[in-house]
Structure formats: structure tokens, C-alpha cells
N, CA and C atoms as an extended XYZ file, in Angstrom:
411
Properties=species:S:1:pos:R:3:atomname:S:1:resname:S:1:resid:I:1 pbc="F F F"
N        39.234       24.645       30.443 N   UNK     1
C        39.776       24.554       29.096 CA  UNK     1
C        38.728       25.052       28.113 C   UNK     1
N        39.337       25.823       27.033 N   UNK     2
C        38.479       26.516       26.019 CA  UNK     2
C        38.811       26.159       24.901 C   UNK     2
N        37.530       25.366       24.141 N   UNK     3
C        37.996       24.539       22.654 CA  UNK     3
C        36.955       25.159       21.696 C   UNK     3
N        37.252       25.528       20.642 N   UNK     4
C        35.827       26.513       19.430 CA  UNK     4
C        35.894       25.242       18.287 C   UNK     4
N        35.282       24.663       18.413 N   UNK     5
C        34.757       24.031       16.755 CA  UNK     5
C        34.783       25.085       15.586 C   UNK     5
N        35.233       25.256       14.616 N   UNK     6
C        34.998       25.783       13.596 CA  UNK     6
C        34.898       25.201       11.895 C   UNK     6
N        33.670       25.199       11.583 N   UNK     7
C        33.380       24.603       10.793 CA  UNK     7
C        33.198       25.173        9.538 C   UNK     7
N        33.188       25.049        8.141 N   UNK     8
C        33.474       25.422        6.978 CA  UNK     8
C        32.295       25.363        6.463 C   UNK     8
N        32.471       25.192        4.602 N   UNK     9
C        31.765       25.328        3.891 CA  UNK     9
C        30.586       23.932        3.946 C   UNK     9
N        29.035       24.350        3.318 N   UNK    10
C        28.445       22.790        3.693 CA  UNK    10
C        28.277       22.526        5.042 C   UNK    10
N        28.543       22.708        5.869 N   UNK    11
C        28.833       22.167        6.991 CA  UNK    11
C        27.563       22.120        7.895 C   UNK    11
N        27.017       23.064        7.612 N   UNK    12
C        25.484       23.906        7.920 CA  UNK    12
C        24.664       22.407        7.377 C   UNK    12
N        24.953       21.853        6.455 N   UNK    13
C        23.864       21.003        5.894 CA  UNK    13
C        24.202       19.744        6.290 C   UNK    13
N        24.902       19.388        7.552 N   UNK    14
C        25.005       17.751        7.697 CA  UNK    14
C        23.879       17.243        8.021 C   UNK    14
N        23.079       16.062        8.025 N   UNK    15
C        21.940       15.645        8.490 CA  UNK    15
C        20.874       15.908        6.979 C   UNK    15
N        21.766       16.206        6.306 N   UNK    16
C        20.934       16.404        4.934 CA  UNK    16
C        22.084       16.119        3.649 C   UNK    16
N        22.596       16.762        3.872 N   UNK    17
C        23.728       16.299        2.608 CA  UNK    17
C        24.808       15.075        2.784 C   UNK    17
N        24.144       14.563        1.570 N   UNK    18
C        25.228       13.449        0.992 CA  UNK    18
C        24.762       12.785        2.502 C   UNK    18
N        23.932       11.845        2.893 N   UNK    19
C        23.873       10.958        3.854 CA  UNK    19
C        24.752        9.954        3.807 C   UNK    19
N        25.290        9.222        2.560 N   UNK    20
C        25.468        8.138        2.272 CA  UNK    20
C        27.231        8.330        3.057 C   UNK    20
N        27.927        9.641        2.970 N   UNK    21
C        29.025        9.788        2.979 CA  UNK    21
C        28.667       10.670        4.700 C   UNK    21
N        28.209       11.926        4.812 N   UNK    22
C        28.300       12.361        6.445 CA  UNK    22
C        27.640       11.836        7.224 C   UNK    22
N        26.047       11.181        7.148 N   UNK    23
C        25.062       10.517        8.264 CA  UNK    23
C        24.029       11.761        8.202 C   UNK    23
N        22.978       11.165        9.050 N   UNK    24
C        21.786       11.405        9.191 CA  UNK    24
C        22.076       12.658       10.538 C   UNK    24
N        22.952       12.756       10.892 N   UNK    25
C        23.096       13.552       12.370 CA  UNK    25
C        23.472       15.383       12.112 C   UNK    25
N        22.324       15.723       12.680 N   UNK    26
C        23.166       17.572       12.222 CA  UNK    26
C        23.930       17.821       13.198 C   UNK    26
N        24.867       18.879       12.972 N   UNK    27
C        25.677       19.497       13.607 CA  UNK    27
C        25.871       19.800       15.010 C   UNK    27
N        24.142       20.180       15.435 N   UNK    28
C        23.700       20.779       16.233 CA  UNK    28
C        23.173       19.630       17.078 C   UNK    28
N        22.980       18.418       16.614 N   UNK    29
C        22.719       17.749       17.730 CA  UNK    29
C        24.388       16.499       18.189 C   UNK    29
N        25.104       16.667       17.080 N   UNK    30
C        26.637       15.969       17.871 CA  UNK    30
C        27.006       16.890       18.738 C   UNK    30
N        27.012       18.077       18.499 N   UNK    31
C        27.391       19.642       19.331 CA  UNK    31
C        26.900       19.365       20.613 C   UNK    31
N        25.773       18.694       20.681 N   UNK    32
C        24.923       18.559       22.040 CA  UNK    32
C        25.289       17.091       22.742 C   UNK    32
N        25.821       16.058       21.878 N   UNK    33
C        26.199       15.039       22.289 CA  UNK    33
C        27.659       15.200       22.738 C   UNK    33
N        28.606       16.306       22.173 N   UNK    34
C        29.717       16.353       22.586 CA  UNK    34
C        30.304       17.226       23.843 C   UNK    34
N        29.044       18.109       24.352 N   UNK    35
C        28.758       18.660       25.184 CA  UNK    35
C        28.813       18.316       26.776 C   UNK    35
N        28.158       16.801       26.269 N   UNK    36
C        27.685       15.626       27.309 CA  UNK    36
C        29.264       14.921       27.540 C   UNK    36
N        29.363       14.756       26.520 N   UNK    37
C        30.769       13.776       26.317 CA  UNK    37
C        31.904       14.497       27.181 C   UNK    37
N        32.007       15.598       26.914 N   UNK    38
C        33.440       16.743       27.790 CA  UNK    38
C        32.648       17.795       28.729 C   UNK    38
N        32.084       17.229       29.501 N   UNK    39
C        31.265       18.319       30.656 CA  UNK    39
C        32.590       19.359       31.158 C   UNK    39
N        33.835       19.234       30.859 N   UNK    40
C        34.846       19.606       31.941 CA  UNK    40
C        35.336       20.779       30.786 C   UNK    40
N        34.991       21.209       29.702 N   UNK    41
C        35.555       21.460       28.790 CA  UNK    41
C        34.848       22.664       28.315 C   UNK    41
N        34.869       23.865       28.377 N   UNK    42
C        33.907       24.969       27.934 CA  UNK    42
C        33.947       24.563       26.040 C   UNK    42
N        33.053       24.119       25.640 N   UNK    43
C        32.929       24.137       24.241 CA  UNK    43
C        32.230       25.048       23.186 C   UNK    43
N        32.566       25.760       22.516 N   UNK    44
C        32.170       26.231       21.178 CA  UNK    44
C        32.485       25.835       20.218 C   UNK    44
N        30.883       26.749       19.291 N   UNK    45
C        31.192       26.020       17.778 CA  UNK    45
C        30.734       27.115       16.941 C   UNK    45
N        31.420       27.087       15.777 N   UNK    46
C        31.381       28.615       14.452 CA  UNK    46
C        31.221       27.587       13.189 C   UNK    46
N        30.339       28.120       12.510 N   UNK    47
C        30.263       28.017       11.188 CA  UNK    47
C        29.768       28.728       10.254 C   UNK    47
N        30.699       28.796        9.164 N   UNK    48
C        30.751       29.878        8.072 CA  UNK    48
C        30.765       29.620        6.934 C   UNK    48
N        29.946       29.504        5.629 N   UNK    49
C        30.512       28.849        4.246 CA  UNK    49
C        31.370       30.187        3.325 C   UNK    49
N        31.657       31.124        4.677 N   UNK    50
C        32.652       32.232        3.942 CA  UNK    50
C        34.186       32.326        4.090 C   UNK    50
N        35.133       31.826        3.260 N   UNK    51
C        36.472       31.765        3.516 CA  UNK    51
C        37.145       33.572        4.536 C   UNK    51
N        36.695       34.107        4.234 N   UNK    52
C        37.343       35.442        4.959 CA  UNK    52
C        36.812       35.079        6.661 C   UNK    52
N        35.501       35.187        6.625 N   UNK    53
C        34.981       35.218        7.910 CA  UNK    53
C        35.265       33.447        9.038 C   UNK    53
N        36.055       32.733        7.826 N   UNK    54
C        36.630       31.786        8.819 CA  UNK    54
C        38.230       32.239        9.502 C   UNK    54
N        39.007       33.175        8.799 N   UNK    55
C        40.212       33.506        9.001 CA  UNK    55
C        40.253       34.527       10.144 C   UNK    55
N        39.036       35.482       10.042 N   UNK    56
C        38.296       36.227       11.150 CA  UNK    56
C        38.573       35.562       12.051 C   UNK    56
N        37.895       34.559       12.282 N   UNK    57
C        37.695       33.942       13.516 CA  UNK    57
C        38.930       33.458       13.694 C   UNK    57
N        39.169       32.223       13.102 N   UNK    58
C        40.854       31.660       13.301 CA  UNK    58
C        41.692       33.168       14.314 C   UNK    58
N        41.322       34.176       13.584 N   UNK    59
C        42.886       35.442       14.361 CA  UNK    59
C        41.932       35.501       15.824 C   UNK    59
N        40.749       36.029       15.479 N   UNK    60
C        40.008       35.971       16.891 CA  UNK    60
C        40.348       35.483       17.987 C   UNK    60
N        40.303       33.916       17.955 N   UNK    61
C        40.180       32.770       19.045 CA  UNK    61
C        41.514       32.823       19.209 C   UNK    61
N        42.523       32.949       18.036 N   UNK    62
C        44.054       32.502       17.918 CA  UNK    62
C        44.905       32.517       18.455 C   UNK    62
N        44.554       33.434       19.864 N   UNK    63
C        45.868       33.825       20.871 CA  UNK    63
C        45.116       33.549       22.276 C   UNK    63
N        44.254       32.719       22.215 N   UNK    64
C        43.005       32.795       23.692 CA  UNK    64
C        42.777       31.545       23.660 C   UNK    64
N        42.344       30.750       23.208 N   UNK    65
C        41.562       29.468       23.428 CA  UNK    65
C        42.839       28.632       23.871 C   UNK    65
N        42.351       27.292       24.097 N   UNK    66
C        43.252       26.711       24.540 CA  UNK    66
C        43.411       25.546       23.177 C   UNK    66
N        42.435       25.256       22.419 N   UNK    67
C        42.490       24.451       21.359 CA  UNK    67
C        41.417       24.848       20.116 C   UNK    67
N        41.420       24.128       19.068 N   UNK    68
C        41.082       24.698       17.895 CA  UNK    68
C        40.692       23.559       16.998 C   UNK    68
N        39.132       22.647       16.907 N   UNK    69
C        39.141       21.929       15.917 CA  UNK    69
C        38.712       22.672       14.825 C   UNK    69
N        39.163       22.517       13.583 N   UNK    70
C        38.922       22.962       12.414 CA  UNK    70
C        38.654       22.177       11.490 C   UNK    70
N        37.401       22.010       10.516 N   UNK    71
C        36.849       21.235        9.398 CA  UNK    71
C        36.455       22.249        8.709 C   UNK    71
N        37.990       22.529        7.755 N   UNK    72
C        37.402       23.618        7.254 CA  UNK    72
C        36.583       23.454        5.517 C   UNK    72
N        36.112       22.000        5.736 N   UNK    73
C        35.872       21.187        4.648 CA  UNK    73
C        36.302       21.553        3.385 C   UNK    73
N        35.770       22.056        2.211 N   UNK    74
C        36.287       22.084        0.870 CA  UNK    74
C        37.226       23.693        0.471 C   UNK    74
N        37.556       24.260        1.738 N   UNK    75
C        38.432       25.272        1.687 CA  UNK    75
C        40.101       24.299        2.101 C   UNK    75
N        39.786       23.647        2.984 N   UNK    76
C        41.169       22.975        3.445 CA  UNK    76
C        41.967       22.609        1.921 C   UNK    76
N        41.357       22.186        0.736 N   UNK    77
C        41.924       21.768       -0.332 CA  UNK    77
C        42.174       23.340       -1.212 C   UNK    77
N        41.983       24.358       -0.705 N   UNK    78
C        42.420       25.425       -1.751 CA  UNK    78
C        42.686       26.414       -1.566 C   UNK    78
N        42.769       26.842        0.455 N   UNK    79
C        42.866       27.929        0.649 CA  UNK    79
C        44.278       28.660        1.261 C   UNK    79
N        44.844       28.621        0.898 N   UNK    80
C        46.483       29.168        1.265 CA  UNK    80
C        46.063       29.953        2.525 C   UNK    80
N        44.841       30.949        2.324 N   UNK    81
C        44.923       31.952        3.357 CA  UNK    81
C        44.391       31.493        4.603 C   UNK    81
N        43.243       30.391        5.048 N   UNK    82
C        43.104       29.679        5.818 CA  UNK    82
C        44.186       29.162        6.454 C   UNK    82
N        45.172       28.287        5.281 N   UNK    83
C        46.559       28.110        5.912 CA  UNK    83
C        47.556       28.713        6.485 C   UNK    83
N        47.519       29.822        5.945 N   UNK    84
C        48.575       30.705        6.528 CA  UNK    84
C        47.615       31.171        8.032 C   UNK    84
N        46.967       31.752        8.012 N   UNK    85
C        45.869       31.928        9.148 CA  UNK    85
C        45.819       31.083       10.592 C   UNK    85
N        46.008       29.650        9.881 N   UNK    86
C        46.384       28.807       11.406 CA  UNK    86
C        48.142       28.868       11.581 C   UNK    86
N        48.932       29.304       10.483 N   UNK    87
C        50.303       29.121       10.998 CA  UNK    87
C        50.823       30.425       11.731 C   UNK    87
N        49.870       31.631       11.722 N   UNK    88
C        50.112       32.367       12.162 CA  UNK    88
C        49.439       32.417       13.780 C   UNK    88
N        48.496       32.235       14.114 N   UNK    89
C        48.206       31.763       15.454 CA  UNK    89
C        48.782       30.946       16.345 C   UNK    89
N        48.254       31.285       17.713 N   UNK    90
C        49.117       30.446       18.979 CA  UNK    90
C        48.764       29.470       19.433 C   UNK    90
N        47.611       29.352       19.020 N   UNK    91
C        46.065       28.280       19.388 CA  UNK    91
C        46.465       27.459       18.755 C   UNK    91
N        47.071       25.851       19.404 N   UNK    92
C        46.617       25.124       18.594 CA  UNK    92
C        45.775       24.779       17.931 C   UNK    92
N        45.932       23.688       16.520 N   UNK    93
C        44.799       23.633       15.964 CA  UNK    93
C        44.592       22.109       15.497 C   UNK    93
N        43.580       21.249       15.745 N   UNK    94
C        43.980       20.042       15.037 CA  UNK    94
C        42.744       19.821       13.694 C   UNK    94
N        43.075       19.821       12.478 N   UNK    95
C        42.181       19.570       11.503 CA  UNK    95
C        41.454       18.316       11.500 C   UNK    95
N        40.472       18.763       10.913 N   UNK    96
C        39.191       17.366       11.135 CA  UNK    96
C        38.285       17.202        9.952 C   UNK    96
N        38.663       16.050        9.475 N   UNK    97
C        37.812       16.110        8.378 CA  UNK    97
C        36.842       14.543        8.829 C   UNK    97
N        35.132       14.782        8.436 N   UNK    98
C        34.894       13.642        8.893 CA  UNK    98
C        34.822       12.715        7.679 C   UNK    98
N        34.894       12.329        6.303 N   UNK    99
C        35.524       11.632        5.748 CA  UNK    99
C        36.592       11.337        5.423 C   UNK    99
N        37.064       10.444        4.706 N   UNK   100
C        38.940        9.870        4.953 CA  UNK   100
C        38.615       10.580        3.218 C   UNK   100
N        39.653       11.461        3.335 N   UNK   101
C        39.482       12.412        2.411 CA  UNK   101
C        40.869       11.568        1.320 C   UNK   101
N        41.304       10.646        1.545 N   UNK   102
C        42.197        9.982        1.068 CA  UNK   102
C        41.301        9.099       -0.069 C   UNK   102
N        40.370        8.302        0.706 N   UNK   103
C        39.398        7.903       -0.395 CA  UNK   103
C        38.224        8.519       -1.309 C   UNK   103
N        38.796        9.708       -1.337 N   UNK   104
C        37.773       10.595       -2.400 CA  UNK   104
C        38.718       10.780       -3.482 C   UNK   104
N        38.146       12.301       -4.290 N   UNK   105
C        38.556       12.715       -5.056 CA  UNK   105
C        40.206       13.093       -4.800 C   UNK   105
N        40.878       13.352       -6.157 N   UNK   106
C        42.264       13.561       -6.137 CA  UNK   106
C        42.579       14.917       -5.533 C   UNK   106
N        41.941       15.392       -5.955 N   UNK   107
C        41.818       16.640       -5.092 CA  UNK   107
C        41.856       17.420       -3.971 C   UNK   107
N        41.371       15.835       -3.156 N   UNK   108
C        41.012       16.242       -1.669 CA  UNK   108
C        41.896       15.560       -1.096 C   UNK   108
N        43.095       15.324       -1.928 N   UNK   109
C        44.347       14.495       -1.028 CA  UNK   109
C        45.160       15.516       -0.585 C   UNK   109
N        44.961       16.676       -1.304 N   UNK   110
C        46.091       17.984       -0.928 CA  UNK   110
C        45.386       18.997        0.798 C   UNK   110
N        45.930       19.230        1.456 N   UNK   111
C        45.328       20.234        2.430 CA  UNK   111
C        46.472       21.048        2.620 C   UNK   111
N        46.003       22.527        2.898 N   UNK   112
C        46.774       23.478        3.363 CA  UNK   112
C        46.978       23.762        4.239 C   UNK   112
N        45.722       23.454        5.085 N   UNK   113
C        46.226       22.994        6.833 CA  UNK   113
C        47.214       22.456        7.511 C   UNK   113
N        47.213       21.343        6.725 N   UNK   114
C        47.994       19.666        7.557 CA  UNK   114
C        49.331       20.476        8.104 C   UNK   114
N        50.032       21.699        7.525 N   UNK   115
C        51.654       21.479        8.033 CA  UNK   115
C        51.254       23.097        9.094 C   UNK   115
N        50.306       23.723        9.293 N   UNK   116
C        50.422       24.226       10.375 CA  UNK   116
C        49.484       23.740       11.598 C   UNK   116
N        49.055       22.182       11.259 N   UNK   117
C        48.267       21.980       12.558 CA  UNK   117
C        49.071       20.923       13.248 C   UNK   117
N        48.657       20.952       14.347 N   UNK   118
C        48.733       20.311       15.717 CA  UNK   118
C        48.987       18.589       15.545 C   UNK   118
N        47.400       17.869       14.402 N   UNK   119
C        47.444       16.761       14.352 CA  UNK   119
C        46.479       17.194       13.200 C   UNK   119
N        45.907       15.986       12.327 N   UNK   120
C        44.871       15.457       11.811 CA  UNK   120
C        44.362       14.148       12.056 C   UNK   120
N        43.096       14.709       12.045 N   UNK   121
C        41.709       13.620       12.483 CA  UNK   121
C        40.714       12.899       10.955 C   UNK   121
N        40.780       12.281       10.588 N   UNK   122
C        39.911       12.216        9.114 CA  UNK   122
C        39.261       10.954        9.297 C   UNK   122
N        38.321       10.522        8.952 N   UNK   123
C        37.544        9.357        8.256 CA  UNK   123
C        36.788        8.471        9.542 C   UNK   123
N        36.751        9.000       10.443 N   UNK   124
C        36.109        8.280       11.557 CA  UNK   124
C        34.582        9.022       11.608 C   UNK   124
N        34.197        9.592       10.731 N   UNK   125
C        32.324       10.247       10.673 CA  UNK   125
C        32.588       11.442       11.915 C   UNK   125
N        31.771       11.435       12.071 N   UNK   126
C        31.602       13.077       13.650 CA  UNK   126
C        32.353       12.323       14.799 C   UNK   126
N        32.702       11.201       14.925 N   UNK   127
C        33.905       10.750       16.020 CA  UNK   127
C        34.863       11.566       15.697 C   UNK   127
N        35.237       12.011       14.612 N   UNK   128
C        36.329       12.506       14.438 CA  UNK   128
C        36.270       13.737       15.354 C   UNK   128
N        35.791       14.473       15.368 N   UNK   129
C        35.047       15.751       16.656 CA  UNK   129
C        35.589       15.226       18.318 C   UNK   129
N        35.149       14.134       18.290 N   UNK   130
C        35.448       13.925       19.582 CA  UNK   130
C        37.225       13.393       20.015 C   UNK   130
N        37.953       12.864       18.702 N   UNK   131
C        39.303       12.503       18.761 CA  UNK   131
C        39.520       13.744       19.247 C   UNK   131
N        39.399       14.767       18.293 N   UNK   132
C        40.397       15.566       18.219 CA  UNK   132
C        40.362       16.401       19.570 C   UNK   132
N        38.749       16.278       20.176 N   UNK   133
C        38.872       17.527       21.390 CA  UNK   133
C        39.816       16.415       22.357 C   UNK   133
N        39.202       15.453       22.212 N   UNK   134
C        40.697       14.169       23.203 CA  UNK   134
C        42.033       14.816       23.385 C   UNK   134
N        42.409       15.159       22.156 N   UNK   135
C        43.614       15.335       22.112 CA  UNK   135
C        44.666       16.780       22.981 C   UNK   135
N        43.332       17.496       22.932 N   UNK   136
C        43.739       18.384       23.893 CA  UNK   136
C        43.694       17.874       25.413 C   UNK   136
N        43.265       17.277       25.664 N   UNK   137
C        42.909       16.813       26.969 CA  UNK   137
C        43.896       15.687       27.932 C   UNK   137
């Protein structure tokens, strides 16, 4: 089984930004813990704080992989073309946000994702990473 993490804007800076809200943990070392976690599971991971070069990828992987987590963090609230991007692919996709984006800003209650994905994952911290590859499984 073939699953690509793809990660958004910010995303590059977990283990540094906003501790109080993502944690002390970078990217690169849950990547390595989740590695451990799904030995059975060929895993990749992309990250881009460029809206085009995430849609890139989305068409890329989109007809090949077998699953698709996506955090496409502060694009999920504004990007139609991201959205359209996963409704046009074959790959499932399940969105992942690791705060409960419900208890933030008003803003971040809207996603453009949610109605072409698979499922959503939100507010469980970088567990949320590991629901969602579950879910393929």
C-alpha cells in the first residue's frame, strides 16, 4: 500500500511554531515515528507553502497511490483550486487538520476540501496523521 502525506503552508515549521497549539515535535521526526507505527505501508511525505505546487502534486499521486493524507493547513480555508484538485482525482483523500479547527477562528470553520474527501481527521495533535493512514488500512 502507497500513502503520500502532503502537507501545506507552515507546516515546515512544526516543532517551532505556535507550540502552545501544534507541540514541540517536527514533522520529520512524527514522519519517523509513523514509519515505525505502519512498517507494512510504503509511506511518503510532500511539503509545500506553495498553493500551485500542492495541486501539482495532488494530479501527480492522484491516479497511483492508494491513499492521500492532506493538511493542507491555511489553504484548506480558501482554496477552491486545491478543492477542485482533490475532486478531480482517483486517490482517495482524507483531510487532516491537527487542530480542531472548529475551536479557532471563524474562518477556519469553512474548508474546501471536506466535500471531496474521503473522511476528516481534526483536533487530535499529529495523532491525527496516524487516524487517518488507519483509515486506509
Amino acid at each position: 500500500m502507497k500513502i503520500i502525506i502532503i502537507n501545506g503552508p507552515n507546516l515546515n515549521l512544526l516543532g517551532k511554531r505556535e507550540p502552545e497549539v501544534y507541540g514541540t515535535t517536527t514533522f520529520e521526526q512524527h514522519f519517523a515515528a509513523l514509519e515505525s507505527q505502519f512498517k507494512e505501508v510504503n509511506l511518503e511525505f510532500y511539503q509545500s507553502n506553495i498553493e500551485g505546487e500542492l495541486i501539482d502534486k495532488l494530479q501527480e499521486v492522484g491516479f497511483s497511490y492508494d491513499g492521500i493524507v492532506l493538511n493542507a493547513a491555511s489553504y484548506t480555508h480558501t482554496s477552491v483550486g486545491i478543492g477542485d484538485a482533490v475532486k478531480a482525482i482517483d486517490t482517495p483523500v482524507v483531510e487532516v487538520h491537527i487542530s480542531n479547527t472548529f475551536q479557532r477562528e471563524d474562518f477556519r470553520h469553512v474548508s474546501y476540501i471536506s466535500a471531496g474527501a474521503k473522511g476528516v481527521v481534526l483536533g487530535f495533535g499529529l495523532q491525527s496523521y496516524a487516524l487517518a493512514i488507519q483509515s486506509f488500512l
